[in-house]
MINUTOR-354699 format. One record per residue (C-alpha): x, y, z; residue in one letter. Coordinates in steps of 0.5 Angstrom, whole numbers. Layout:
% MINUTOR-354699
<r u="X" v="Y" w="Z" resn="A"/>
...
% end
This chain:
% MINUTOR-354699
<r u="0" v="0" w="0" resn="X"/>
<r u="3" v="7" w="-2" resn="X"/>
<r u="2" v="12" w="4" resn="X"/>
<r u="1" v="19" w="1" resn="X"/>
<r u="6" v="25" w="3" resn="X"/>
<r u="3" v="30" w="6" resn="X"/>
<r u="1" v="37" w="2" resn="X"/>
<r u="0" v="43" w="5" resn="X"/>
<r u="-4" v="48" w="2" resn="X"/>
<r u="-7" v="55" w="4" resn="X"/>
<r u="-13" v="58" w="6" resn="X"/>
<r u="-15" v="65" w="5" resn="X"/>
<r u="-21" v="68" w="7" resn="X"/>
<r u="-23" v="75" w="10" resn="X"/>
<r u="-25" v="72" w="17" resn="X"/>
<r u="-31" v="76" w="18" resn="X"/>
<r u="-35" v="74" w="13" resn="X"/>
<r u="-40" v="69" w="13" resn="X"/>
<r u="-40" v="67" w="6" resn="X"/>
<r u="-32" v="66" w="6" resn="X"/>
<r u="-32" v="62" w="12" resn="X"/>
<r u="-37" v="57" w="10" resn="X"/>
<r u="-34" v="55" w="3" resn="X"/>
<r u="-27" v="55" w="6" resn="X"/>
<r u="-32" v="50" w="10" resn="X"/>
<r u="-33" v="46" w="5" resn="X"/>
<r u="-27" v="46" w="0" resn="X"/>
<r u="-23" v="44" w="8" resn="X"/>
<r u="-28" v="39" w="9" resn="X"/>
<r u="-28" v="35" w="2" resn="X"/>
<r u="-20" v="34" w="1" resn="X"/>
<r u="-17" v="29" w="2" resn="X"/>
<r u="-14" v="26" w="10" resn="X"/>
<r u="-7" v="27" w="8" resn="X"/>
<r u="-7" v="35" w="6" resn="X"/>
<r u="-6" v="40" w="11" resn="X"/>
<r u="-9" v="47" w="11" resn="X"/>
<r u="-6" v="53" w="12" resn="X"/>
<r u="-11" v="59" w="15" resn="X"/>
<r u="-11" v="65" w="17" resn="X"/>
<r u="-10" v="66" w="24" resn="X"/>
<r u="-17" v="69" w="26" resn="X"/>
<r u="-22" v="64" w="23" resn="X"/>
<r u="-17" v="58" w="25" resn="X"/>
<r u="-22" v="56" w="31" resn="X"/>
<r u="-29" v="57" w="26" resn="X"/>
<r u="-26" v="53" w="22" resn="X"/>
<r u="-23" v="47" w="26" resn="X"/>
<r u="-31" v="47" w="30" resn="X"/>
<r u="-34" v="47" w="23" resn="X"/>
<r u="-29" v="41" w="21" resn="X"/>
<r u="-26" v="38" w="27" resn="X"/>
<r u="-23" v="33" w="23" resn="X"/>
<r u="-18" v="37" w="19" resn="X"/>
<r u="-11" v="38" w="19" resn="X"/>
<r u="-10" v="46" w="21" resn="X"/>
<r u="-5" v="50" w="22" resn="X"/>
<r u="-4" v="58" w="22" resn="X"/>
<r u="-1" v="62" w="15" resn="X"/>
<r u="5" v="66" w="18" resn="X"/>
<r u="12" v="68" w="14" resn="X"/>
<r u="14" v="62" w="16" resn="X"/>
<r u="9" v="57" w="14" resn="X"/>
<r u="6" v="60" w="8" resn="X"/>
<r u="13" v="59" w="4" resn="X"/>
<r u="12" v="52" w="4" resn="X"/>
<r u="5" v="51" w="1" resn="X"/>
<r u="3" v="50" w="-6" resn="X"/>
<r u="-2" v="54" w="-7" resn="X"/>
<r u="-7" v="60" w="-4" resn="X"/>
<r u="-14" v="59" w="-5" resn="X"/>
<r u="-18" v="64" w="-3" resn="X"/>
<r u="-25" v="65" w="-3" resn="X"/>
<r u="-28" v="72" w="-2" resn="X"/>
<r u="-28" v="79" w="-8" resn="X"/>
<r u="-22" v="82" w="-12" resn="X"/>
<r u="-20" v="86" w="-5" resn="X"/>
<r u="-19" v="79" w="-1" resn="X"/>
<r u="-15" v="76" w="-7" resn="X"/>
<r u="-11" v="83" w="-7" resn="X"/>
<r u="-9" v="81" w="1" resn="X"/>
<r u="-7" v="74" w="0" resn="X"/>
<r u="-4" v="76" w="-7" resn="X"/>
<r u="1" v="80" w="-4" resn="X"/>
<r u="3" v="76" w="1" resn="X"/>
<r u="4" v="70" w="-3" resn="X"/>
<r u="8" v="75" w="-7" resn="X"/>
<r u="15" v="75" w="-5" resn="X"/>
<r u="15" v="66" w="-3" resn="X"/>
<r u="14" v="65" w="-11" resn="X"/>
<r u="6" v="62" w="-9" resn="X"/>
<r u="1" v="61" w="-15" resn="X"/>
<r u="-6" v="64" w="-12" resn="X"/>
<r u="-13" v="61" w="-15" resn="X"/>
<r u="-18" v="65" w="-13" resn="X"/>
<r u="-27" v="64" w="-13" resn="X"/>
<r u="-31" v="70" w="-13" resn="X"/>
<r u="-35" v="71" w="-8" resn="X"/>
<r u="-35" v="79" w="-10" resn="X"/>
<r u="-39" v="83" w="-16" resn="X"/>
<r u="-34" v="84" w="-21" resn="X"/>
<r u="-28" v="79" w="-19" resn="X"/>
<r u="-23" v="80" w="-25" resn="X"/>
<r u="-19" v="76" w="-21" resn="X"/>
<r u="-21" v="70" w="-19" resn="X"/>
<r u="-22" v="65" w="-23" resn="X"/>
<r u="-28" v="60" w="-21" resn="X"/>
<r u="-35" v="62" w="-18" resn="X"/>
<r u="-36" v="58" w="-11" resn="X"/>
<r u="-43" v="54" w="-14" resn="X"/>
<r u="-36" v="50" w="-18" resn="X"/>
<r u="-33" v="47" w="-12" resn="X"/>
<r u="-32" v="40" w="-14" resn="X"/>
<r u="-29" v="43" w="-20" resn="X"/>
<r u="-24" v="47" w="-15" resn="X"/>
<r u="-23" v="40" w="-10" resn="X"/>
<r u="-21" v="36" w="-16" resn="X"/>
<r u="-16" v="41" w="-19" resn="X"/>
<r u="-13" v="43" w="-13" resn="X"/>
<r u="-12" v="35" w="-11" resn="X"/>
<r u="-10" v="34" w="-17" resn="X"/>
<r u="-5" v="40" w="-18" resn="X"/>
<r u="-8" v="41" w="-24" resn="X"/>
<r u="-8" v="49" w="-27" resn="X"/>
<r u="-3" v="54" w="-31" resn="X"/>
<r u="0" v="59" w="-29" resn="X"/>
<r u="0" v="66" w="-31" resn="X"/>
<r u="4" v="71" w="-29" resn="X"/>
<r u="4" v="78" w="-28" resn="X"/>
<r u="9" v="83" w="-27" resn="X"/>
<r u="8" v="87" w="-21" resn="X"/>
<r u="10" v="95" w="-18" resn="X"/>
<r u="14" v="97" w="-13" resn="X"/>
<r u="14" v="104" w="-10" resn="X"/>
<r u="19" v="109" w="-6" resn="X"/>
<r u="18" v="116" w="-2" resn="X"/>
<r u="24" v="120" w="-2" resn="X"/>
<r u="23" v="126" w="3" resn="X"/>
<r u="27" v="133" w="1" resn="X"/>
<r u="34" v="130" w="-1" resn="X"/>
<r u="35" v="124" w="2" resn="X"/>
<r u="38" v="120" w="-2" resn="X"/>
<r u="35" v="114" w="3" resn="X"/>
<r u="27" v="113" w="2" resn="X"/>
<r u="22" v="113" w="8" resn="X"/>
<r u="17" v="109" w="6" resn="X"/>
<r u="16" v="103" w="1" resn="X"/>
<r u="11" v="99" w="-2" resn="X"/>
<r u="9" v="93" w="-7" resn="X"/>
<r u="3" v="94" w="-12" resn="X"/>
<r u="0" v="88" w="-15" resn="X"/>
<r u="-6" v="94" w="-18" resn="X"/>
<r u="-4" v="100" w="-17" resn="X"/>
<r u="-1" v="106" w="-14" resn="X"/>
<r u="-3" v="112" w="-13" resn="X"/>
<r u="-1" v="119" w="-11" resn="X"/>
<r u="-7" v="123" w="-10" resn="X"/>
<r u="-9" v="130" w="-5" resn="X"/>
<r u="-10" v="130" w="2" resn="X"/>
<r u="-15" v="135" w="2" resn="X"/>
<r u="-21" v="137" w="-3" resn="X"/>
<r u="-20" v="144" w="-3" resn="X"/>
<r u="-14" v="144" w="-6" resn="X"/>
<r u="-10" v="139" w="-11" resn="X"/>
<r u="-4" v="137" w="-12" resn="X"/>
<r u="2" v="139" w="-18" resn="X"/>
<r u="6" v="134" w="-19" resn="X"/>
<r u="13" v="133" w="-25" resn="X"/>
<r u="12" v="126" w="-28" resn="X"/>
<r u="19" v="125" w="-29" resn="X"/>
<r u="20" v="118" w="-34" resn="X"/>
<r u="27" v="115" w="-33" resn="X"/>
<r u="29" v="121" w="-31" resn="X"/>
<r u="26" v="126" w="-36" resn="X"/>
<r u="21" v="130" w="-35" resn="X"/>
<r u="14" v="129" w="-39" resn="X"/>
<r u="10" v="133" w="-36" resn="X"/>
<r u="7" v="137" w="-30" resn="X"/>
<r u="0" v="136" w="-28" resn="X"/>
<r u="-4" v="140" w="-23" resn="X"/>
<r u="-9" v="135" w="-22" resn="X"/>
<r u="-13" v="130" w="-16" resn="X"/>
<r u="-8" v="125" w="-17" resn="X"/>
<r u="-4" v="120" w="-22" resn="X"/>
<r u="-5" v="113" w="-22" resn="X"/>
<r u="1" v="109" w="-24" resn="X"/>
<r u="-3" v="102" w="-26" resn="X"/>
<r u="0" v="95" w="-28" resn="X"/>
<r u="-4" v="91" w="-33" resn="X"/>
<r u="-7" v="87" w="-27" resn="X"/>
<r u="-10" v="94" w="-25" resn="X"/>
<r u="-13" v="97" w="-31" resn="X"/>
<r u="-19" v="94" w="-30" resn="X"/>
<r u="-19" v="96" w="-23" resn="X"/>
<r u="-18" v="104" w="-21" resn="X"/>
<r u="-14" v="106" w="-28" resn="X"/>
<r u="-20" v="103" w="-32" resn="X"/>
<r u="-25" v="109" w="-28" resn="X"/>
<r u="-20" v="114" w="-29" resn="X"/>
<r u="-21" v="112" w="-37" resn="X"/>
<r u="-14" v="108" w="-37" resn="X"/>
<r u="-14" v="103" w="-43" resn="X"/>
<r u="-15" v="96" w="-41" resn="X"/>
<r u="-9" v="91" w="-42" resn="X"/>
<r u="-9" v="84" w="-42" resn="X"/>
<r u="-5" v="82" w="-37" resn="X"/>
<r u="0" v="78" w="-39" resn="X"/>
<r u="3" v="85" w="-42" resn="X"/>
<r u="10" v="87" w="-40" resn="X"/>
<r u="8" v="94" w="-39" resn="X"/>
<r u="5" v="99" w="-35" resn="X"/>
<r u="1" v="106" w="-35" resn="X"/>
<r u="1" v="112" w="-32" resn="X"/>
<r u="-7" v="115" w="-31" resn="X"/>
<r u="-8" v="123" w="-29" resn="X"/>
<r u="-14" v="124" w="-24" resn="X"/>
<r u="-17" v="130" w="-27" resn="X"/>
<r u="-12" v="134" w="-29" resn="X"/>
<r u="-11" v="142" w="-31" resn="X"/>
<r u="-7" v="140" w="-37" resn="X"/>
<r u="-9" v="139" w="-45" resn="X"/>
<r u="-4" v="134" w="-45" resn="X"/>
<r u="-8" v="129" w="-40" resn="X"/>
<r u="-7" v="123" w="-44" resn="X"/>
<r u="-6" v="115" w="-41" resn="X"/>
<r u="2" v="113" w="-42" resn="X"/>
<r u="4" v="106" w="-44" resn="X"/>
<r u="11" v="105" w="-42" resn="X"/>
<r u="16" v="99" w="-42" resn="X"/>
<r u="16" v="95" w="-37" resn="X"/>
<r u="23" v="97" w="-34" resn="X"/>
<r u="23" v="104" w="-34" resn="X"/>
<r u="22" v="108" w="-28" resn="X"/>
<r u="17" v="113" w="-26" resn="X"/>
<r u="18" v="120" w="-21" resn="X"/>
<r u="13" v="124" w="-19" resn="X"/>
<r u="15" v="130" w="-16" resn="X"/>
<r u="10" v="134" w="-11" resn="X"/>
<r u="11" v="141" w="-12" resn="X"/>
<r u="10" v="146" w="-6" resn="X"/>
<r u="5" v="148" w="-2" resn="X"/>
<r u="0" v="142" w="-3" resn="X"/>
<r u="1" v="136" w="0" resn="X"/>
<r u="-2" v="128" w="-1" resn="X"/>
<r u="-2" v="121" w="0" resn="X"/>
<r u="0" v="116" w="-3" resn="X"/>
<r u="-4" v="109" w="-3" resn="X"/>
<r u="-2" v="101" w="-6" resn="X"/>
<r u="-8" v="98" w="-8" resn="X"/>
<r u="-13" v="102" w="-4" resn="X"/>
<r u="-9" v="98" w="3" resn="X"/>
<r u="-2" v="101" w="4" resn="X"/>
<r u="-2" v="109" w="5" resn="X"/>
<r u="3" v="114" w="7" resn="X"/>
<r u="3" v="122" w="7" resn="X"/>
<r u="7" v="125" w="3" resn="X"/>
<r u="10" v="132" w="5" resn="X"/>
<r u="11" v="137" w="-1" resn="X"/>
<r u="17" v="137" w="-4" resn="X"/>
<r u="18" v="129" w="-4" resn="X"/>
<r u="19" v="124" w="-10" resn="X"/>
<r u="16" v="118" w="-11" resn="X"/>
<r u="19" v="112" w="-14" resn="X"/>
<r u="16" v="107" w="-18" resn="X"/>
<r u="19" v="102" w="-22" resn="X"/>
<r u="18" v="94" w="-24" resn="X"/>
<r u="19" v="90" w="-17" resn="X"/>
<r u="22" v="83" w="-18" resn="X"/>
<r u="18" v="78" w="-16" resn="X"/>
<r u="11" v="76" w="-21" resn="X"/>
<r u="4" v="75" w="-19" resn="X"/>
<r u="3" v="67" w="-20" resn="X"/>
<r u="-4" v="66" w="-22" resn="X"/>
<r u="-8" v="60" w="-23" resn="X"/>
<r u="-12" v="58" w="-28" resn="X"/>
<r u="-16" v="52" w="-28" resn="X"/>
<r u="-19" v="53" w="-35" resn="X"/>
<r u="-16" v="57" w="-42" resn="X"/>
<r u="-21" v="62" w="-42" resn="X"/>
<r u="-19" v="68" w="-46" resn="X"/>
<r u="-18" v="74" w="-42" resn="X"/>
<r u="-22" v="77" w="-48" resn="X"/>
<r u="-28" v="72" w="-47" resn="X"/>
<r u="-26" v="74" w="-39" resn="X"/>
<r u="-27" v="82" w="-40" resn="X"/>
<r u="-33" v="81" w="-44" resn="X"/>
<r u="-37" v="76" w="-39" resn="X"/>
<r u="-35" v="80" w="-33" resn="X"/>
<r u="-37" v="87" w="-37" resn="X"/>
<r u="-43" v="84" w="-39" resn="X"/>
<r u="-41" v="87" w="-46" resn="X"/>
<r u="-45" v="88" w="-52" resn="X"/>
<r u="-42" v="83" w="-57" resn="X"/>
<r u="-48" v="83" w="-62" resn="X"/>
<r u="-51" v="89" w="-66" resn="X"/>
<r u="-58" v="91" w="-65" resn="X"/>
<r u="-60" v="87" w="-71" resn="X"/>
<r u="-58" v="82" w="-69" resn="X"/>
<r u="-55" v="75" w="-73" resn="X"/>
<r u="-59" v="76" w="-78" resn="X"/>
% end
């Protein structure tokens, strides 16, 4: 008899949200005895009295290096959360929605024995996805104060709402523009369904090696979206007297004094995705958009 070597896979869910705890609920319940799961440590407890039988243990920076895979059940927010802690470990994510729109996620919850199976069997591709990452510079130090990852999107956006910032948008060192405006997205293809897509950026497909730059409401005829190539570098300069902030992917926020830089440039690691189906992103963007594919005269 071949005894079977013990699997870890991790759990993502938002602790609070009954939906989430009762699929994790059962997607734990129907995996096989030999397969420990890794869960976030506020929901541990819910989930061992729901399935006492299962083998739990907590996800730490420790812990979550060892598994092969997250699962996360919850919206794109709950996805972004476990994505960016599964970043830097090189651990694919495969989400199921349990939003609204889910551009990430890639099975609806009613698919569970769907998802058991592929996950047992180990049985899904991987897409990768390039990500950011964002450095604030104060006055002239040459040492940046605060740092961040973003799978999405970050932003630079006014602290107040009488007043709105001016910022120099500098690319690999030139200046391209100065804008007077309510902020600048700059956005990763992940993200331009995201924010970028409501500020009017163009949509791209996600595997792209590419990124863009988005003003917010800006005071300028030159106001354009920019596609720039993966490995240039973005400043943006805050001019005096405004002050703002700086956000990544709507969770991760700092002020930024006037007279400070951001930074930002591709960050080493990708985001691994896990697609249990070859559905086109086109066919993706259309479902989730729900977007008219056929003229008002129909086929005929």
């Amino acid at each position: 008899m071949t005894v079977k070597s013990a699997r870890r896979i991790a759990v993502w869910i938002h602790a609070s949200r009954q939906p989430a705890l009762e699929a994790a609920c059962q997607f734990i319940r129907a995996l096989p005895t030999h397969v420990e799961c890794l869960v976030v440590p506020d929901a541990r407890e819910q989930i061992q009295a729901h399935v006492p039988t299962a083998k739990l243990a907590d996800i730490t920076p420790q812990s979550l290096p060892t598994a092969e895979v997250v699962v996360v059940f919850g919206g794109d927010g709950t996805i972004l959360r476990a994505a960016e802690k599964a970043l830097d470990c090189d651990i694919p994510v495969l989400g199921v929605n349990l939003g609204h729109v889910g551009f990430l996620a890639e099975l609806e919850v009613a698919q569970m024995q769907e998802l058991v199976s592929h996950v047992v069997e180990e049985d899904f591709v991987l897409e990768r996805r390039m990500t950011i990452e964002v450095e604030l510079y104060n006055d002239d130090s040459e040492i940046p104060s605060w740092r961040s990852v973003a799978i999405n999107e970050v932003s630079l956006e006014k602290a107040s709402r009488m007043k709105m910032i001016d910022a120099l948008v500098l690319i690999d060192g030139l200046p391209v523009s100065r804008w007077a405006c309510d902020g600048i997205l700059v956005s990763t293809p992940t993200g331009s369904t995201a924010y970028a897509f409501s500020a009017g950026g163009p949509v791209m497909w996600p595997q792209l090696e590419a990124y863009q730059v988005v003003p917010l409401a800006a005071h300028a005829l030159f106001a354009r979206p920019m596609v720039l190539a993966p490995d240039s570098r973005v400043q943006l300069e805050l001019q005096p007297p405004v002050s703002g902030v700086v956000c990544c992917d709507g969770a991760r926020f700092t002020d930024v004094p006037e007279g400070s830089r951001l930074e930002i440039k591709r960050y080493p690691h990708n985001l691994i995705v896990a697609r249990l189906f070859e559905q086109p992103f086109t066919s993706r963007l259309v479902k989730k958009f729900e977007l008219p594919i056929e003229g008002w005269r129909g086929h005929g």
